[in-house]
C-alpha positions in Angstrom: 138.6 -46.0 -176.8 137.5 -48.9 -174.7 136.5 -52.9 -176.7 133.2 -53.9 -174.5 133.3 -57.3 -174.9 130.2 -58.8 -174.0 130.8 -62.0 -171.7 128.1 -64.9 -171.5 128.6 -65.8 -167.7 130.2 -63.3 -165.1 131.5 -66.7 -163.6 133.7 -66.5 -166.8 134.6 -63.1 -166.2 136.1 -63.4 -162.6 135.7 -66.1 -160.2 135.5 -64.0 -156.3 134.4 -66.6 -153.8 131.6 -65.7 -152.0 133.2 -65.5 -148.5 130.8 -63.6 -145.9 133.8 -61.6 -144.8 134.8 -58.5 -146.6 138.1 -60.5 -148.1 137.2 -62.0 -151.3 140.0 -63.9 -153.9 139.7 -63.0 -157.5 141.1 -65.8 -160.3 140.1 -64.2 -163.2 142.2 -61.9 -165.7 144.3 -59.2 -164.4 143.4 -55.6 -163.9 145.8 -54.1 -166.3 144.7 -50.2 -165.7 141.8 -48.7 -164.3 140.3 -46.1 -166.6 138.0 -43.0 -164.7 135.3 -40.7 -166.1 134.9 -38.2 -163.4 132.4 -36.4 -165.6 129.7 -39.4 -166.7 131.0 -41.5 -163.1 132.1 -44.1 -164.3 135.0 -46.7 -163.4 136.5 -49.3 -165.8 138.6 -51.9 -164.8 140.6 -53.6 -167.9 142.4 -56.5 -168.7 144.4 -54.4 -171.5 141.3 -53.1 -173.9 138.8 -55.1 -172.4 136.6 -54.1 -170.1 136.5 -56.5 -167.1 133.8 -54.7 -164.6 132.1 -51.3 -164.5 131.6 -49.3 -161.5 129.2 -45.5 -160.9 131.3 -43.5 -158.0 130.7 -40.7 -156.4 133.1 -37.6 -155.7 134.3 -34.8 -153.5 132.1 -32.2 -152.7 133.7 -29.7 -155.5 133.6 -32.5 -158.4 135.0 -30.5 -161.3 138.6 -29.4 -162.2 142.2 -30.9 -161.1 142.6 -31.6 -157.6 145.2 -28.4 -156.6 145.3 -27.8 -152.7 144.1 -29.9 -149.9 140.8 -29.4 -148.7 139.7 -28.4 -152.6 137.4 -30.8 -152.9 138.9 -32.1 -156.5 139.7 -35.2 -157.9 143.1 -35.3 -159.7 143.1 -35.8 -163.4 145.9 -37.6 -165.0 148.4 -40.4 -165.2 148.9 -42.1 -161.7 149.2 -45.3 -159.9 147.9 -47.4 -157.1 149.8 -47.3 -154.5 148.7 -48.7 -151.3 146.1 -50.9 -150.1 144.0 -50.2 -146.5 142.2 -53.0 -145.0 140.9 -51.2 -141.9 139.8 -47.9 -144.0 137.2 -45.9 -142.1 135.2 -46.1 -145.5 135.5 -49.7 -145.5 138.3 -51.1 -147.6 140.0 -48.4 -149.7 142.6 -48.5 -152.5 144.9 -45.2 -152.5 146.7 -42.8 -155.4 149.8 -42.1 -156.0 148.6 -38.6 -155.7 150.4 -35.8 -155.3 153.3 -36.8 -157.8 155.8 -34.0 -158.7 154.3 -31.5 -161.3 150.8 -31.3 -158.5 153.5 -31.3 -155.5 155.2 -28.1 -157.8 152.1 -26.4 -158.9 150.4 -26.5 -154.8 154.3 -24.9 -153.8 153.8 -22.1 -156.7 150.3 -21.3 -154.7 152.0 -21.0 -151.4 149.9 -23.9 -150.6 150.0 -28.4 -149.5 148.8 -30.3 -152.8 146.9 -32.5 -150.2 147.1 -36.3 -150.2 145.6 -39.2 -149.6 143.3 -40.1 -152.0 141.5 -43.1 -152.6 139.1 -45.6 -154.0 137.1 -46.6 -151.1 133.5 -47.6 -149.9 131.0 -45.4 -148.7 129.5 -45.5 -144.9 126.0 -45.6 -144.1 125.5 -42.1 -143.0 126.7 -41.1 -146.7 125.1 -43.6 -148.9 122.6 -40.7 -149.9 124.9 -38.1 -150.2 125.6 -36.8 -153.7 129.6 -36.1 -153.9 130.4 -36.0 -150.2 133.9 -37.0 -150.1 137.1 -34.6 -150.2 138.5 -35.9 -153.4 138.4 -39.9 -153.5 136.0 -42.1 -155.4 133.5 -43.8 -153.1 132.0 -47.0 -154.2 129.3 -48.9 -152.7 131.0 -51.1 -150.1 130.1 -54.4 -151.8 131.8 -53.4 -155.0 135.0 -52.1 -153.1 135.2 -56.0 -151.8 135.5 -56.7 -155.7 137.8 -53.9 -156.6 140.1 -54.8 -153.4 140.4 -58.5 -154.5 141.0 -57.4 -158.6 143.6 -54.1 -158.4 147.2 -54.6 -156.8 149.4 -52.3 -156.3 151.1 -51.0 -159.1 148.0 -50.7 -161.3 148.1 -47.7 -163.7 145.1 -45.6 -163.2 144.1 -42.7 -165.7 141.5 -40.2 -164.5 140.2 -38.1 -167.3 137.6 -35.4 -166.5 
């Protein structure tokens, strides 16, 4: 699904200054879609098919299945978008989903229920960094990483979470 290009420098790969504030500046290819395997943990940032930087995550606290209702726990699955950016996250920085779009937004109603909502990718406090799965349906990064993903992803960035 996914070319793996090996690169021979990471400076090649993406130039993020090494600022000791949270901020960093990326000048390296664009994040064209982020591609996430809730199943084997893994985050792929792409420039189209390439693979640009590789990141483990961990869940909410009911990993498996489409997020439904809020307070489930779940992940969404499926086609969505980024859609806002949080510098002064409680987990850090954090990234958020277009989540709930219509069809989850329908199928929470049909359940007499709220589809729940804000959802991110976001860094992961101290008291949690141990924790297997602790969030309530965002991915959680370590904090460093989330500097990285903050500076690569704007808003707008197709993001595909397959289970």
């Amino acid at each position: 699904m996914m070319n793996r290009r090996t690169f021979t420098s990471a400076a090649a790969l993406f130039a993020l200054t090494a600022c000791s504030n949270k901020f960093r500046v990326y000048a390296g290819p664009p994040v064209t879609s982020i591609v996430v395997q809730k199943e084997r943990r893994k985050m792929f940032l792409l420039n189209e098919q390439d693979v640009l930087k590789t990141y483990d995550f961990e869940l909410g606290f009911a990993p498996t299945g489409h997020k439904q209702v809020e307070g489930d726990g779940r992940t969404p699955e499926g086609a969505y978008y980024i859609d806002r950016k949080n510098p002064n996250s409680r987990f850090y920085l954090s990234i958020g989903i277009s989540y709930p779009n219509n069809r989850d937004r329908a199928r929470a109603a049909a359940m007499g229920q709220s589809p729940g909502g804000d959802i991110f990718i976001h860094g992961t406090p101290k008291r949690f960094r141990r924790e297997p799965d602790w969030t309530w349906g965002c991915l959680a990064v370590k904090d460093r990483e989330m500097e990285d993903i903050y500076a690569m992803v704007n808003i707008g960035t197709p993001i595909f979470l397959y289970p």
